[in-house]
Backbone as JSON, one array per atom type, in Angstrom:
{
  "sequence": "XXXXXXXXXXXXXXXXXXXXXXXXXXXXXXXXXXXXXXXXXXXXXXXXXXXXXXXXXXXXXXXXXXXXXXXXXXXXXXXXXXXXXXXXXXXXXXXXXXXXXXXXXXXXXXXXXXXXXXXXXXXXXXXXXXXXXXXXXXXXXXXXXXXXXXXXXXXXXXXXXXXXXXXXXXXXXXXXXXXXXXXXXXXXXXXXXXXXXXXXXXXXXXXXXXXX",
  "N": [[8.82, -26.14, -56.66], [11.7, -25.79, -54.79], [11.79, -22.97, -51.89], [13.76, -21.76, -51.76], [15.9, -22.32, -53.5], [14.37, -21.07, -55.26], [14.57, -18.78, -54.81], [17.48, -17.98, -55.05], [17.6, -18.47, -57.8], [16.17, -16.51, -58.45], [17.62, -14.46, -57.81], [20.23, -14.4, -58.99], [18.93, -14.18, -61.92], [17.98, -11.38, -61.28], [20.04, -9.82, -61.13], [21.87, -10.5, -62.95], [20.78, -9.47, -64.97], [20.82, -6.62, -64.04], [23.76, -6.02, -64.43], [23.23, -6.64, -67.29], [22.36, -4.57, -68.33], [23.2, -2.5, -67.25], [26.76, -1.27, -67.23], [28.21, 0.24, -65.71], [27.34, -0.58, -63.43], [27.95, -3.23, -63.32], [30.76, -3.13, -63.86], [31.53, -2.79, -61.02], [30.99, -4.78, -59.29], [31.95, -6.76, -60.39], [34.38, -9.77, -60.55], [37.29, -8.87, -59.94], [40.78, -8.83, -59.94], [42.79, -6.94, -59.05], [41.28, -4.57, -57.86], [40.05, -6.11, -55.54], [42.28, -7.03, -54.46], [42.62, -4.3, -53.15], [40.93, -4.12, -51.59], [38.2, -4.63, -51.95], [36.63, -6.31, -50.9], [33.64, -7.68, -51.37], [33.33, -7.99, -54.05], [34.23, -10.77, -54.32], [31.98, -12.06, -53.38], [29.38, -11.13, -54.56], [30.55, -11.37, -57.43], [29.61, -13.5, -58.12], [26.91, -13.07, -58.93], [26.65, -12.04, -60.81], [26.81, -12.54, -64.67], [27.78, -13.16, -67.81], [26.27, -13.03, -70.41], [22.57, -13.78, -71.3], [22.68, -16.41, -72.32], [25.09, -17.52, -70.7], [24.01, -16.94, -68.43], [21.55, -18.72, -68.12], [22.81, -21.34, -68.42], [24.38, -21.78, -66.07], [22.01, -21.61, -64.05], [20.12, -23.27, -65.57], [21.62, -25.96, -64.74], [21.75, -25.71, -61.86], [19.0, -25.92, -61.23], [18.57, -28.7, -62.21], [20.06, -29.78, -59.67], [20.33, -29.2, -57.88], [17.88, -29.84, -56.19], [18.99, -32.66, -55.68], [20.78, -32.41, -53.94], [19.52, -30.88, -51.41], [17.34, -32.86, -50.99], [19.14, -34.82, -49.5], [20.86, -33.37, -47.8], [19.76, -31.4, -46.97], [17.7, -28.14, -46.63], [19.33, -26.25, -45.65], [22.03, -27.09, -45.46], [21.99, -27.11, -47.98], [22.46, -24.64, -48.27], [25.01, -23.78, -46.98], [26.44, -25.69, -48.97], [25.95, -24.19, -51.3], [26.7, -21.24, -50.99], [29.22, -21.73, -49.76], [30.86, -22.58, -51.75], [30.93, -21.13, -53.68], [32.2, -19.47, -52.52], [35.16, -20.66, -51.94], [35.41, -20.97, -54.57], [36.51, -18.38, -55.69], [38.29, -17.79, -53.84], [40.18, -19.72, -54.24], [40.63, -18.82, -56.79], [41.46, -16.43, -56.49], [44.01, -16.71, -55.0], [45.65, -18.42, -57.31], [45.58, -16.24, -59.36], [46.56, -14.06, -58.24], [48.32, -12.41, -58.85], [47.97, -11.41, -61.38], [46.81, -8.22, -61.61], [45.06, -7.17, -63.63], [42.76, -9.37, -64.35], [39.55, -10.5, -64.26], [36.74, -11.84, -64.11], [33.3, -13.35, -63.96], [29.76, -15.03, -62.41], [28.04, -17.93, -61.58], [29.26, -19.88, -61.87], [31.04, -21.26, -59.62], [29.84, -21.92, -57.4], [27.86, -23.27, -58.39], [28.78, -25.38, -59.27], [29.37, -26.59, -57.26], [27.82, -27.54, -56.3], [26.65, -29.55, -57.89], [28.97, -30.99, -57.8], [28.52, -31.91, -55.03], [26.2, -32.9, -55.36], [26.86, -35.55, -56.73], [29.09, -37.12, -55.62], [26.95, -37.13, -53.16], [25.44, -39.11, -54.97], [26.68, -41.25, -57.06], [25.89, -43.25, -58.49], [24.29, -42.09, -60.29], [23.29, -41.25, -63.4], [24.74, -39.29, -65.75], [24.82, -36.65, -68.48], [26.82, -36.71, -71.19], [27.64, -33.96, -73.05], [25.22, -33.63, -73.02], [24.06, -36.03, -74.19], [25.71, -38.28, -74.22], [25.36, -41.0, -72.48], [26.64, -41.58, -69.07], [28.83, -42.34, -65.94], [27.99, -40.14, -63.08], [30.63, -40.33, -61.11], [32.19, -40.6, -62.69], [31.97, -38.46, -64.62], [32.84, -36.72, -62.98], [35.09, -36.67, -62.05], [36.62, -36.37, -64.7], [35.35, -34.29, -65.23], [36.92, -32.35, -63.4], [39.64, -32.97, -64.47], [39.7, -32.46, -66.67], [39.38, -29.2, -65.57], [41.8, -28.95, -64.62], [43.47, -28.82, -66.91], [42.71, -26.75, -68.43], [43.37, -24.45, -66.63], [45.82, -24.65, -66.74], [46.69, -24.76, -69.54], [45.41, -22.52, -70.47], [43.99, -21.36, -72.39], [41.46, -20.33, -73.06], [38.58, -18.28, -72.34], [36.76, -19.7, -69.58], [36.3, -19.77, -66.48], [37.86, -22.01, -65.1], [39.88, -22.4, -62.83], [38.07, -21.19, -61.23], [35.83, -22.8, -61.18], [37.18, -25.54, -60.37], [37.8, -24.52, -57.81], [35.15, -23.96, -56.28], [33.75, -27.1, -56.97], [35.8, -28.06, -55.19], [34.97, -26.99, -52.64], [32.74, -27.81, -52.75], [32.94, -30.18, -52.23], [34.4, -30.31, -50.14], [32.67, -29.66, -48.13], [29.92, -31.03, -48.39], [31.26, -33.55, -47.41], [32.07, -33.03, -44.15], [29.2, -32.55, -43.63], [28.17, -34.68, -43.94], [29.41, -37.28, -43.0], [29.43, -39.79, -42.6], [29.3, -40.29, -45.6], [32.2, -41.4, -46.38], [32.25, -43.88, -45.02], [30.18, -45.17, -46.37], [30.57, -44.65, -49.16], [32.91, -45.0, -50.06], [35.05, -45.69, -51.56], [33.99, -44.44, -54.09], [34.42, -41.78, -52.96], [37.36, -41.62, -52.59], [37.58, -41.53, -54.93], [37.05, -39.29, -56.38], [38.54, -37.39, -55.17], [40.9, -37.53, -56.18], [41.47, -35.78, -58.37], [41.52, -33.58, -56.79], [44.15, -33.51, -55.65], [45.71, -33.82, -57.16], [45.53, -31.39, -58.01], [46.61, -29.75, -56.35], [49.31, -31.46, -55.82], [50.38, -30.65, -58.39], [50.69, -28.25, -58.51], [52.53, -27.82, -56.19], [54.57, -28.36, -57.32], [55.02, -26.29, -59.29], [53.84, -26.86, -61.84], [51.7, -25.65, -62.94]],
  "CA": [[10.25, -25.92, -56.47], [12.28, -25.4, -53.15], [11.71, -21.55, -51.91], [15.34, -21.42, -51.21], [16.26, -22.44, -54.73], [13.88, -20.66, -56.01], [15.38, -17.55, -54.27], [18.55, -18.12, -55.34], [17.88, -18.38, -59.33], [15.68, -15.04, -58.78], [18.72, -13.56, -57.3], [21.22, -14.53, -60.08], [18.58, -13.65, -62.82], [17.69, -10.2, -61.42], [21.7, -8.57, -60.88], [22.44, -10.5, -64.03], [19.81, -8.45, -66.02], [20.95, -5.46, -64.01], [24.87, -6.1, -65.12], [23.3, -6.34, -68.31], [22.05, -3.02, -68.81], [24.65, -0.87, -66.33], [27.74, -1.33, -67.28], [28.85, 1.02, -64.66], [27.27, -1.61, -61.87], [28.76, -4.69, -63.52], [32.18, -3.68, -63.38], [31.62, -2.66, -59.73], [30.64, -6.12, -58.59], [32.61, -8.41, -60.88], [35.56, -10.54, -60.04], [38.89, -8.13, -60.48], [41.93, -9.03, -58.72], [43.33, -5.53, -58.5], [39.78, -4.16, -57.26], [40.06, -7.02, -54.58], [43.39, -6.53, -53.54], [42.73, -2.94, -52.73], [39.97, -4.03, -50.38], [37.3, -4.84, -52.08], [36.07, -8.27, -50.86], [32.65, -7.82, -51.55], [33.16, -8.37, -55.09], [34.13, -12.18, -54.45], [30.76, -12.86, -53.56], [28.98, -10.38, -55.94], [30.57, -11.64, -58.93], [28.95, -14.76, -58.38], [25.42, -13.27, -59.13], [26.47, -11.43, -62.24], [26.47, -13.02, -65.88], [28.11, -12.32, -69.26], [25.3, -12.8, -71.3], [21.84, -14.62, -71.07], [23.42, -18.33, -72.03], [25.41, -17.95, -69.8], [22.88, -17.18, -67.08], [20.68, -19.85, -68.26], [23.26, -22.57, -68.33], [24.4, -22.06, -64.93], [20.56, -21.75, -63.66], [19.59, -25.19, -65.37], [22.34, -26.8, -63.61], [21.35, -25.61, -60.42], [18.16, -26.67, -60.95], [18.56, -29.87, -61.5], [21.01, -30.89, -59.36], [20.31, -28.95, -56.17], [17.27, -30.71, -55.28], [19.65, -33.81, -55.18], [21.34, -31.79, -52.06], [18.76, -30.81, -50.58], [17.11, -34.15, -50.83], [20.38, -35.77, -48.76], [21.43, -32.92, -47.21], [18.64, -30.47, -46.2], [17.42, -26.7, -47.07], [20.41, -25.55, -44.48], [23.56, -27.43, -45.8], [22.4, -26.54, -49.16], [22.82, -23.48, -48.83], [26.13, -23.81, -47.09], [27.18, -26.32, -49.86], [26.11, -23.43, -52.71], [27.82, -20.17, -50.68], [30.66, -22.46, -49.7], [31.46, -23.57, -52.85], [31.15, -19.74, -54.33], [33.56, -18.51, -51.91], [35.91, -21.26, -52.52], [35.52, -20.75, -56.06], [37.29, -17.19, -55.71], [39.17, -17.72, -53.22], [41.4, -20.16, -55.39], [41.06, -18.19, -57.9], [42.55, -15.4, -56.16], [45.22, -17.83, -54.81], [46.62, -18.31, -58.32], [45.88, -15.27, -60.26], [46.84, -12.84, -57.34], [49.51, -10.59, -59.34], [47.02, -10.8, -62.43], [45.61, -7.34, -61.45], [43.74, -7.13, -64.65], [42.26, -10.72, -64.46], [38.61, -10.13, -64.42], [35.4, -13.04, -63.98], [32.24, -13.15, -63.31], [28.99, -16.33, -62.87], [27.81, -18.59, -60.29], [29.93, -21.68, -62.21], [31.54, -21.96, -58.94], [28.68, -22.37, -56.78], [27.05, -24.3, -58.98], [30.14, -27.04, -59.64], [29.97, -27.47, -55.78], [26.03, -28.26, -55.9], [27.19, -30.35, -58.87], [30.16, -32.12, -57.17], [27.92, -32.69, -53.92], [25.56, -34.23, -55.83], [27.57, -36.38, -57.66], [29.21, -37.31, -53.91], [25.94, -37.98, -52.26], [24.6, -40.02, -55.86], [27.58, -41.98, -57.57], [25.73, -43.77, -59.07], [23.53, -41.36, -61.23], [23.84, -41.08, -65.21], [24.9, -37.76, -66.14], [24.63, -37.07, -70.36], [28.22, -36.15, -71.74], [27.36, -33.05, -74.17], [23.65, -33.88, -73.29], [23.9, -37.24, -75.72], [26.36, -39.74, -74.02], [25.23, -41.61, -70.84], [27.91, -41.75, -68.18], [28.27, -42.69, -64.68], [28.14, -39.05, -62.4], [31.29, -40.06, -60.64], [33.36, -40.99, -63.85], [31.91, -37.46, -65.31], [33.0, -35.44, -62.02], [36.52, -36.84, -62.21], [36.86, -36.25, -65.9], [35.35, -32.55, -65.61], [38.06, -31.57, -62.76], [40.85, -33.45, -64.85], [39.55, -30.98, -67.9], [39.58, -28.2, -65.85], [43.05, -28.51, -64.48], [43.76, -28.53, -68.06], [41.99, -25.54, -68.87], [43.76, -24.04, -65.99], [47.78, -24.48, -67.62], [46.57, -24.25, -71.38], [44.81, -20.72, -70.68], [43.6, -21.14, -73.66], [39.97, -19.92, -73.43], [38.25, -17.52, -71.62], [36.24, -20.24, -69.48], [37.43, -19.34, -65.07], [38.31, -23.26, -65.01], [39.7, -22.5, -61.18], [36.81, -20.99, -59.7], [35.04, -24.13, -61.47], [37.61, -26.36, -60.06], [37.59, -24.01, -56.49], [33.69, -24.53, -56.04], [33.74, -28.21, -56.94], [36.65, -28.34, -53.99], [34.01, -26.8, -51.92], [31.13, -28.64, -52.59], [33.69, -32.35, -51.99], [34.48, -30.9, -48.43], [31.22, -29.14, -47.19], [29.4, -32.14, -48.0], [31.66, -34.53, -46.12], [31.84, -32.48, -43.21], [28.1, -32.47, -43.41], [27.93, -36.13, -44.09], [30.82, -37.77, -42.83], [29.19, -41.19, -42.63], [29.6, -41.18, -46.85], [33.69, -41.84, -46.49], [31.69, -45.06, -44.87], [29.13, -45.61, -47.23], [31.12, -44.63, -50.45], [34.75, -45.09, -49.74], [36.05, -46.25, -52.82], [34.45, -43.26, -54.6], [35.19, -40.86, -52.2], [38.47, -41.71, -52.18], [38.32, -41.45, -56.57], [36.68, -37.8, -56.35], [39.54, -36.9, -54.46], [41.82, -37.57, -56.61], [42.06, -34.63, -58.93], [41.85, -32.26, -56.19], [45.48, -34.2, -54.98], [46.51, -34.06, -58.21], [45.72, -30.24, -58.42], [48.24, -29.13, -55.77], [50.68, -31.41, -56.24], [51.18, -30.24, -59.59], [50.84, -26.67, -58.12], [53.53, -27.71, -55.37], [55.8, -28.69, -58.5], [55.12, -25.41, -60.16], [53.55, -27.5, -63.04], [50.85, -24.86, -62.97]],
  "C": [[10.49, -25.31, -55.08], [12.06, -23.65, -53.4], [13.17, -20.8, -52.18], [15.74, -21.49, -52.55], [15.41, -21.23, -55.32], [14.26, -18.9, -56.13], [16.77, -16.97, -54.74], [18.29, -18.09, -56.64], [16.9, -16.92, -59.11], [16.87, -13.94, -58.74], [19.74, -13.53, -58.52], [20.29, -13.7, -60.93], [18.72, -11.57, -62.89], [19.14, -9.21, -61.32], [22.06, -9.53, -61.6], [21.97, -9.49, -64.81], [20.16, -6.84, -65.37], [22.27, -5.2, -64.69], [24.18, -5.79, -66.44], [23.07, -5.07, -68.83], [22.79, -2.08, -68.31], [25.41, -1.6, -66.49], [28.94, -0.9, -66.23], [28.75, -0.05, -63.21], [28.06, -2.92, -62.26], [30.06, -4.64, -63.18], [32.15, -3.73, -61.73], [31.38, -3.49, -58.65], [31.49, -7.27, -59.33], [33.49, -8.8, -60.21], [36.67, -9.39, -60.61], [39.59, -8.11, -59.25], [42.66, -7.65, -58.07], [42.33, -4.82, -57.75], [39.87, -4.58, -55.73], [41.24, -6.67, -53.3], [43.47, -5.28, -52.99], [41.18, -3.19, -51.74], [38.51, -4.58, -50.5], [36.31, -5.71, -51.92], [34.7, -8.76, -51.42], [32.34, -8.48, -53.27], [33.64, -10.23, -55.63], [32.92, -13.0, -54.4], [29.76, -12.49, -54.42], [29.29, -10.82, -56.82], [29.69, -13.19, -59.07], [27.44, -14.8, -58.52], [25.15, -12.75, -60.34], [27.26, -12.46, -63.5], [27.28, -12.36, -67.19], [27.42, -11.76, -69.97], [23.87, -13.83, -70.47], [21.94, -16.03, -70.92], [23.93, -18.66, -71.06], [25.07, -18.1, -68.42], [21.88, -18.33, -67.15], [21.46, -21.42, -68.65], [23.98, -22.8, -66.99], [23.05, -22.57, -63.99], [19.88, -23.36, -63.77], [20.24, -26.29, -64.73], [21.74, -27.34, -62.76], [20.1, -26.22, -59.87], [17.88, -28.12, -61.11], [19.48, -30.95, -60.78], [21.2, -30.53, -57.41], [18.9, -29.77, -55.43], [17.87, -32.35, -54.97], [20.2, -33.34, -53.95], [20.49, -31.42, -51.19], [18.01, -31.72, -49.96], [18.0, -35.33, -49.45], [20.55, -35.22, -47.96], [20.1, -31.81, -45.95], [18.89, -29.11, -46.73], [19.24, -25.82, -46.25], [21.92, -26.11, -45.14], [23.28, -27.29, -47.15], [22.93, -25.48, -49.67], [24.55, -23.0, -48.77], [27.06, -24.4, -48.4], [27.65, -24.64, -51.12], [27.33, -21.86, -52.22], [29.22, -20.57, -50.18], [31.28, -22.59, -50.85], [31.39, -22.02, -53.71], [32.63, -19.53, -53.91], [34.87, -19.31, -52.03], [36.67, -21.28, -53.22], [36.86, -19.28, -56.19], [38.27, -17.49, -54.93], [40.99, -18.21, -53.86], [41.61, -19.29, -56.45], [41.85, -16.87, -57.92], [43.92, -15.87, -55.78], [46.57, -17.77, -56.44], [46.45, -17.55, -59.48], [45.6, -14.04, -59.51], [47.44, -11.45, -57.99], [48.8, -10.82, -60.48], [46.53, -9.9, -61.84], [44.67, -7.06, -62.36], [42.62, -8.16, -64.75], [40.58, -10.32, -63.41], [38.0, -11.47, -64.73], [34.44, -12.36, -63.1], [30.99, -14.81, -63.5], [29.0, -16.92, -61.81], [28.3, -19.74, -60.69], [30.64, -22.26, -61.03], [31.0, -22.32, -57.97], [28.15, -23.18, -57.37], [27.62, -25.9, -59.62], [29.76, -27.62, -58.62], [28.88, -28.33, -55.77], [26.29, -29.78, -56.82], [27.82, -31.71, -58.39], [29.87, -32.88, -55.53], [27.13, -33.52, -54.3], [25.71, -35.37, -56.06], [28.32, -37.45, -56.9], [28.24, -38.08, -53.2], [25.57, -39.07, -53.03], [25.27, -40.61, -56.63], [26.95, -42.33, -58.35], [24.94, -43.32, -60.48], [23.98, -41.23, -62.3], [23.55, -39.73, -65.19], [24.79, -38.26, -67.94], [25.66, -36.0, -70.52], [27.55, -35.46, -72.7], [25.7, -33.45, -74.54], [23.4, -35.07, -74.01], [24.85, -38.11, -74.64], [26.13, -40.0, -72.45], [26.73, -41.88, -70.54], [27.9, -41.61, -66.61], [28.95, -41.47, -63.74], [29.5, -39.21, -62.09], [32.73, -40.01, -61.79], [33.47, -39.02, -64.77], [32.55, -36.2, -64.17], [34.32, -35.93, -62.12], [37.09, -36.39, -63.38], [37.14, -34.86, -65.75], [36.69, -31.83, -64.61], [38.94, -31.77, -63.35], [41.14, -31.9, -66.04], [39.74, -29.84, -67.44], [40.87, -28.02, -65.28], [43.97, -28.35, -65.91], [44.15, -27.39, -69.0], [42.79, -24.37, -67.74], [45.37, -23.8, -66.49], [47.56, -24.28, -68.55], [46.26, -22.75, -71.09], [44.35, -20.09, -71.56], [42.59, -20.3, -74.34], [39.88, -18.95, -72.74], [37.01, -18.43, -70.45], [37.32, -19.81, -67.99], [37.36, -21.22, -64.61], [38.61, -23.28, -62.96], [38.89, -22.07, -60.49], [35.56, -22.26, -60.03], [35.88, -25.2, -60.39], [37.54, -26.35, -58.22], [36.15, -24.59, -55.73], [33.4, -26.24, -56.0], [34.76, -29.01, -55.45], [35.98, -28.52, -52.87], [33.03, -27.73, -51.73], [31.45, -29.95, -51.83], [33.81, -31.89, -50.45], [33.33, -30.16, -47.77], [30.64, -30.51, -46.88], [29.85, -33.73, -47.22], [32.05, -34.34, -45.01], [30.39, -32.68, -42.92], [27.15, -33.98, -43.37], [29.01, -36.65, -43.83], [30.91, -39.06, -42.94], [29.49, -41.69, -44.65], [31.0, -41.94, -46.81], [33.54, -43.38, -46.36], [31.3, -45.82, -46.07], [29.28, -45.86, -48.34], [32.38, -44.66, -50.6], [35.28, -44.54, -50.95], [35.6, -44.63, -54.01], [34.44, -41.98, -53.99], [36.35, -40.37, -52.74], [38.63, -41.01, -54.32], [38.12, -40.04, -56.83], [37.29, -37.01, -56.01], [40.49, -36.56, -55.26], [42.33, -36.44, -57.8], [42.48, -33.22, -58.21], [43.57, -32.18, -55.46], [45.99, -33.7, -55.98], [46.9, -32.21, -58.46], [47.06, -29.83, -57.62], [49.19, -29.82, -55.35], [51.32, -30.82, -57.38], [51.22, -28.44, -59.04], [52.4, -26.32, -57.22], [54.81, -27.61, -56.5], [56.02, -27.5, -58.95], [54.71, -25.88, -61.64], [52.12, -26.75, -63.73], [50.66, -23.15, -63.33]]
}
């Protein structure tokens, strides 16, 4: 396994497992908008190394692993990394964007780093079979359009406790790092370029509307 990857899931594991046991350090690194707004910036990129629980550290982690050596593969050790801290900071950033006057509104997880690695992949490899709920073959780009559609979904319902925009933020990330970093795909893959696009259009027009 890449060093760099391999660096990166040590890093999540070990200041998840510390969150888990200090309570006192977890809040002090998570995602909180009131925290933030009073200065705290550090905790946009911090929350993205701390964890709820174990599942949820070990279902971001297997992601990552198999989907960042597809970026690295295309892209190289160097724009992966941009892709994965791009696509963190992203992740928050939107998410501070539209739950600014939530001061209580509280997250934490590398889901938005790990969408982008996700949504670059998926970018550089169209054509790849992803497995819907692990069981249904489906073609990467049909499943990366779907999952942003779901999470603008998940974003107006508010239903769950699942941070849908720093999923949807990171995946934003990952679509323009890697075509900045590859510019020749717009060439190569037009047509789904152009379809991968299309929820992130869809997000802020419906945002411009107020449909959000």
């Amino acid at each position: 396994m890449n060093a760099i990857l391999i660096g990166i899931i040590l890093a999540n594991v070990m200041i998840s497992y510390k969150g888990f046991n200090d309570l006192s350090f977890f809040r002090k690194y998570e995602f909180h908008v009131g925290s933030i707004r009073a200065g705290e910036q550090i905790r946009m990129i911090s929350s993205g190394f701390l964890h709820v629980d174990m599942t949820h550290l070990l279902f971001n982690m297997l992601t990552l692993y198999f989907f960042a050596p597809v970026v690295m593969s295309y892209l190289g050790n160097i724009s992966f990394v941009m892709v994965y801290f791009g696509s963190l900071i992203f992740g928050s950033l939107l998410t501070m964007q539209f739950h600014k006057n939530d001061y209580s509104y509280r997250a934490v997880g590398a889901s938005g780093a790990v969408t982008g690695v996700l949504y670059s992949a998926i970018l550089l490899q169209p054509d790849m079979m992803l497995g819907l709920f692990f069981i249904i073959p489906i073609p990467a780009y049909l499943f990366g359009i779907v999952y942003l559609l779901y999470s603008i979904y998940g974003m107006r319902s508010k239903n769950d406790n699942i941070g849908h925009t720093a999923h949807f933020g990171g995946a934003m990330g990952g679509y323009l790092i890697t075509i900045l970093r590859n510019p020749e795909l717009i060439q190569e893959h037009t047509l789904m370029t152009v379809l991968l696009a299309i929820p992130i259009v869809i997000l802020f027009a419906m945002a411009k509307m107020g449909k959000l």
